[in-house]
FITI-562256 format. One record per residue (C-alpha): residue in three letters; x, y, z. Coordinates in steps of 0.2 Angstrom, whole numbers, plus 2048, in hexadecimal, padded with zeros to 3 digits. Layout:
<pts>
ALAXYZ;...
</pts>
This chain:
<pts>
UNK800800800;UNK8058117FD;UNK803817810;UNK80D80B815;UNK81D81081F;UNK82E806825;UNK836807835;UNK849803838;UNK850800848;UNK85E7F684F;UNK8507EB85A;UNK83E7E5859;UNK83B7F1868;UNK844800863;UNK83B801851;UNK82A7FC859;UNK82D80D863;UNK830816854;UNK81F81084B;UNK81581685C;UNK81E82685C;UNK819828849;UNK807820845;UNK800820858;UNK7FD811860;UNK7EE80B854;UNK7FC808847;UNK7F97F883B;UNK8087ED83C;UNK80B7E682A;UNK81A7DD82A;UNK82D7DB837;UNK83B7D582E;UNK84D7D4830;UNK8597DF825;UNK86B7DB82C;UNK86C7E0839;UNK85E7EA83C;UNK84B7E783E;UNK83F7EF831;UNK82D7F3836;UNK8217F5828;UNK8137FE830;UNK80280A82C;UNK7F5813830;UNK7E980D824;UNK7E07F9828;UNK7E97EE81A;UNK7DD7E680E;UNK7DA7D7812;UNK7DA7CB803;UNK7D17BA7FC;UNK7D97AB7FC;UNK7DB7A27EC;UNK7CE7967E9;UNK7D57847E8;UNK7D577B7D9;UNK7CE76A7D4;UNK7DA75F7C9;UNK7CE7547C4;UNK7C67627BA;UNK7D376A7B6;UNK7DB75A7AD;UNK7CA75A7A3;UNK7C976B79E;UNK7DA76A796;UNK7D475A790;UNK7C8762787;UNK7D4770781;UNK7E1766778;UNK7D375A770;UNK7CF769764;UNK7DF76875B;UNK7DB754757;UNK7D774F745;UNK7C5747746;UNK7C2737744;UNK7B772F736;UNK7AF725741;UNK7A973474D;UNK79873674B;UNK78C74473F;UNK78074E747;UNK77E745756;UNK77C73174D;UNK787723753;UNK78F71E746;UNK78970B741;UNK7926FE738;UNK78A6F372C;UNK7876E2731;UNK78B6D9721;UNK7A06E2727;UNK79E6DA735;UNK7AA6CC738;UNK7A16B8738;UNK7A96B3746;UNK7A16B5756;UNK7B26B6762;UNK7B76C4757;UNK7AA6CE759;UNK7A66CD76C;UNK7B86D276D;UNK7B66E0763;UNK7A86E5770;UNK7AE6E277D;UNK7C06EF776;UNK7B26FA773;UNK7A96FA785;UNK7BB6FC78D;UNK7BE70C782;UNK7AE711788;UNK7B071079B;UNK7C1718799;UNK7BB72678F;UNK7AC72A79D;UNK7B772A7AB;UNK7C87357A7;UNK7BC7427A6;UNK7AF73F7B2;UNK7B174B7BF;UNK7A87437CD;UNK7AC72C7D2;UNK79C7247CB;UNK79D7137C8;UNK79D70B7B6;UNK78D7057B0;UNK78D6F37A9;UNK78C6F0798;UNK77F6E3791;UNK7846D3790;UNK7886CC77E;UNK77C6C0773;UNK7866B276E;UNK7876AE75C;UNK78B6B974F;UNK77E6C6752;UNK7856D575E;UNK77B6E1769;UNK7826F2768;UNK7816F8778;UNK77670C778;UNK78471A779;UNK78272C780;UNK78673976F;UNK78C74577C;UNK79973A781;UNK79F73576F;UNK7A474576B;UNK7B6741774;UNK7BF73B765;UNK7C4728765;UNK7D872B764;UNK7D6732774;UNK7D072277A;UNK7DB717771;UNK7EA720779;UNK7E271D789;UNK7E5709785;UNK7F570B77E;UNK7FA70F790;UNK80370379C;UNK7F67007AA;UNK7FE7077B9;UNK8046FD7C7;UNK7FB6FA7D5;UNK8057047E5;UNK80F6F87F1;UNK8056F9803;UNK80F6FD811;UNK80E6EE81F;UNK8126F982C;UNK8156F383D;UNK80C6F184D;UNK8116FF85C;UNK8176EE865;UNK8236EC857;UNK82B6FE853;UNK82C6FF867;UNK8386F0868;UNK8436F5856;UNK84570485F;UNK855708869;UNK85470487B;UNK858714887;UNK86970E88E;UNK86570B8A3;UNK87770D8A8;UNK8867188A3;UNK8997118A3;UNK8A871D8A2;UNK8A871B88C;UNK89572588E;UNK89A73389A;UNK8AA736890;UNK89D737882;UNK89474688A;UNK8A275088D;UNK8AA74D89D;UNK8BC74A89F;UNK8C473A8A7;UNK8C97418B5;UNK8B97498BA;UNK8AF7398B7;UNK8BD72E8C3;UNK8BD73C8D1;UNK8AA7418D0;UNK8A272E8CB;UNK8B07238D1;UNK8AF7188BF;UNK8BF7128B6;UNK8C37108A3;UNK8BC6FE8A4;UNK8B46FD8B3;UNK8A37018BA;UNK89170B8B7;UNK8877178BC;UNK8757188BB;UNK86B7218AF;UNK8617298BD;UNK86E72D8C8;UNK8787368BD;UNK86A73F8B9;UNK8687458CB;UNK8787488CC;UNK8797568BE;UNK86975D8C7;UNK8707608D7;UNK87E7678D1;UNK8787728C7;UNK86A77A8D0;UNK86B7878D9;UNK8607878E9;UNK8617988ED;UNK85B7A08DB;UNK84C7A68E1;UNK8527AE8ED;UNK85F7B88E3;UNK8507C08D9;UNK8447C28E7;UNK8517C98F5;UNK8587D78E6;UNK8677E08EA;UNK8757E38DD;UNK8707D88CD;UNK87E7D98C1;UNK87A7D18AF;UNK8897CD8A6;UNK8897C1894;UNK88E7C3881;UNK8877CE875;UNK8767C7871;UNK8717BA87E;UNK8637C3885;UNK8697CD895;UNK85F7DD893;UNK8507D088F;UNK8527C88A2;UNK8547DB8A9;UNK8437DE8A1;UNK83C7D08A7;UNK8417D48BB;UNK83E7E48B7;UNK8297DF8B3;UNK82B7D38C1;UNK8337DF8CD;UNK8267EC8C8;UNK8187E48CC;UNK81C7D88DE;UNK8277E98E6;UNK8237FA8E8;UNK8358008E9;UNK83B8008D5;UNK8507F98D5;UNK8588068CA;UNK85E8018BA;UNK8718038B5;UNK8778008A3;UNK88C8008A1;UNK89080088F;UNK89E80C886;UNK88F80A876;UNK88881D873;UNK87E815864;UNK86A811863;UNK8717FE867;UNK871802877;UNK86080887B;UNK8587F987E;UNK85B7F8890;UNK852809892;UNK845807887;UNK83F7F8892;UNK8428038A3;UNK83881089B;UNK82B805897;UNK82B7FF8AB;UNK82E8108B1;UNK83E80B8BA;UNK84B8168BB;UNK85A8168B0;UNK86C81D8AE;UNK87A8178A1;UNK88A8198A6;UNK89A81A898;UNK8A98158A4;UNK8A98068AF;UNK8AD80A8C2;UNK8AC7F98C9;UNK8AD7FD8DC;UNK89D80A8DA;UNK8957FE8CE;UNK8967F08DE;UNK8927FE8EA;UNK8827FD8E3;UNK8707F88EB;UNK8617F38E5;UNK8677F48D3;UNK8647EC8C2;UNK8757EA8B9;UNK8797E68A6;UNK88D7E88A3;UNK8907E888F;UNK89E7DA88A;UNK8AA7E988B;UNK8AB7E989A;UNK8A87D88A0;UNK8B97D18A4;UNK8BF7E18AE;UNK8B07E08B8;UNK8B27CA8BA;UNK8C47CD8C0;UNK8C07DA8CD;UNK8B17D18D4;UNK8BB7C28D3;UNK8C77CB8E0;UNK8BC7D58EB;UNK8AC7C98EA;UNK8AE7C78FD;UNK8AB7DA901;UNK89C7DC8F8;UNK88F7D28FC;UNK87F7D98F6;UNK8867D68E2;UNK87F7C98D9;UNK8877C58CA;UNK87F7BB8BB;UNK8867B38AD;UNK8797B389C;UNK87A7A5891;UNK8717A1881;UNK86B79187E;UNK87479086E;UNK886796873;UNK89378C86E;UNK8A2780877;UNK8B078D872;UNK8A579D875;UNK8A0796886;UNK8B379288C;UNK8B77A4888;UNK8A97AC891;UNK8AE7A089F;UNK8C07A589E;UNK8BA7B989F;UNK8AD7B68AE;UNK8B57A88B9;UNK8AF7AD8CA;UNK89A7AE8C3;UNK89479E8C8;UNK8817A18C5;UNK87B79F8B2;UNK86A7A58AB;UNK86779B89C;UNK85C7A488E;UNK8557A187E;UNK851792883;UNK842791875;UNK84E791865;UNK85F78A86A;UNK86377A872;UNK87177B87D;UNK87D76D87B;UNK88475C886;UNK892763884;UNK89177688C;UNK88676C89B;UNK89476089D;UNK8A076F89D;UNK89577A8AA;UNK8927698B6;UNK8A57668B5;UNK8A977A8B9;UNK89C7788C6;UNK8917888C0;UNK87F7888C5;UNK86F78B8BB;UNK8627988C2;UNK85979A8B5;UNK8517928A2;UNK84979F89A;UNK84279D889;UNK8347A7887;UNK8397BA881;UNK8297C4884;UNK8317D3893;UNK81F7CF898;UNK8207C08A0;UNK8297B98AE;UNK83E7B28B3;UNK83A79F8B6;UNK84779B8C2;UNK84D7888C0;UNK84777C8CB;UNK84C76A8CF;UNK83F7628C2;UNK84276F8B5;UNK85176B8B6;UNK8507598B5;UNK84775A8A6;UNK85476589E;UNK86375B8A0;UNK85874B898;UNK85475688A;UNK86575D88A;UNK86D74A88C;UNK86074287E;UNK85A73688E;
</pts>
């Protein structure tokens, strides 16, 4: 449409801002797609047109209209009939002997049925022909006019035609049957598996007490074991009892997305709004995101350009985003002084699709953050691989989120949440 309008931003968020600011908030969204690195809103004032669906098509018909079409250019046949009359052979041409002519006939009633149903739109069955005198007289059986005007080559090609085959059934098998051809869930783990997920030999030895060629471990209780060790009992009360809340993670795994979420959370169970504190050297529109969601909440908001670590820790009741920038100055000075301040609460934000390599560095630059926030859960699947290598470090999850609406609320991981991650994760 020609009142149609685009909107470019650097987020979904950012540009949806932009449409309010300029069509109102009764705007028409038309379409969001992604342009680089940027996120186009095509949007308008006007309510698009909405339009009809096609109407389906039936082949059957359609085969007999073009049928129909490409008989035109046939040459006619001497035998078709003239103004509406079968055409009759003389008796006296007809053959003496009596097999010859019921074979004929019967040629004649095949061409027939053929004839009526490539181009019978609706299944009707055939009608039976009358039964042949024997001898050398012949019945001709009565023939619709309408449906001799199809020329007899047609027909004739028809025969020509190899019969199709008849299609193979499938003998497919019984539940009872594909249940047992199946792979059976192994019940026990021996040192070969474990290496297989990801842990080293000498964790296995010291932590399961299993040797190259000896010994087994339950599937269950390995299992329980991974839970316990990586949940973190004390996750809802690190949200709940708020003090200094420091999000740290790589560029795009969703930390300004968990500040919004506590910040809709924290705005509706407290009356007492946390500020909220964004570190970045960015001056660009990137950076907005943050506090365009704290707008949004009414929380207050500062950005700060330069990274003073010991005011940063200072700190109370606070919500925290440090940009990767700044990340491993802020690790190794809380690594140091983690002891003096108590009320800070680091996080460390994952996505779910993160890989090995990426996730060793980010460990290397944040050793001393222990608790991890796992997001995007929805999209990526985390790896056996980066669990094996968060159980072995001994980091804890507090959180799997997956669901990206600012509206709805943190789930902080629990023991059965859990558990049914790492069997997802594990393929149990």
């Amino acid at each position: 449409m020609a009142n149609n309008l685009i909107f470019r931003a650097a987020d979904a968020s950012t540009a949806m801002e932009k449409v309010q600011n300029a069509l109102g908030p009764d705007a028409y969204i038309i379409d969001i797609s992604n342009v680089g690195n940027f996120v186009e809103i095509t949007a308008s004032k006007d309510e698009p047109i909405q339009r009809q669906p096609n109407k389906p098509v039936n082949p059957r018909k359609s085969l007999a209209l073009a049928k129909r079409k490409l008989e035109r250019f046939l040459p006619e046949d001497p035998r078709a009939p003239l103004h509406g009359t079968d055409f009759q052979p003389s008796p006296s041409a007809e053959p003496s002997q009596g097999n010859t002519v019921v074979r004929q006939n019967e040629l004649a009633s095949r061409e027939e049925f053929i004839t009526e149903n490539v181009f019978r739109d609706d299944e009707e069955p055939p009608t039976k022909s009358a039964p042949h005198s024997q001898g050398n007289s012949v019945q001709t059986p009565e023939k619709d006019p309408v449906k001799h005007e199809i020329p007899r080559a047609a027909s004739v090609l028809q025969l020509d035609q190899p019969s199709r085959p008849e299609p193979k059934r499938n003998d497919y098998a019984s539940a009872d049957t594909q249940s047992s051809a199946l792979p059976k869930r192994s019940e026990v783990f021996v040192f070969g598996d474990l290496m297989n997920f990801g842990l080293t030999p000498a964790f296995i030895k010291n932590t399961f007490g299993l040797k190259e060629f000896d010994g087994s471990i339950p599937r269950s209780k390995f299992t329980e074991t991974l839970v316990s060790a990586l949940y973190e009992p004390r996750s809802a009360s690190l949200i709940e009892d708020y003090g200094n809340l420091v999000f740290l993670g790589t560029p795009g795994s969703g930390k300004s997305t968990i500040c919004a979420k506590l910040m809709h959370y924290f705005g509706t169970q407290y009356a007492e709004k946390p500020a909220v504190v964004h570190v970045t050297p960015e001056k660009l529109f990137e950076a907005d995101r943050l506090r365009f969601h704290a707008k949004m909440f009414n929380f207050p908001f500062s950005r700060k350009y330069t990274l003073d670590n010991d005011a940063l820790c200072q700190g109370n009741k606070q919500i925290v985003e440090v940009a990767w920038d700044f990340q491993m100055s802020f690790a190794n000075y809380f690594a140091h002084h983690h002891q003096s301040y108590k009320s800070v609460k680091p996080f460390l934000v994952l996505s779910a699709d993160i890989n090995y390599h990426t996730l060793k560095e980010v460990l290397r630059v944040c050793p001393k953050v222990r608790t991890v926030i796992l997001n995007k859960c929805d999209f990526g699947r985390f790896s056996t691989r980066n669990l094996m290598f968060l159980f072995e470090k001994g980091y804890k999850i507090a959180s799997l989120s997956g669901d990206r609406s600012v509206s709805s609320p943190l789930d902080m991981a629990d023991p059965v949440m859990l558990h049914g991650f790492v069997e997802y994760t594990l393929e149990l």
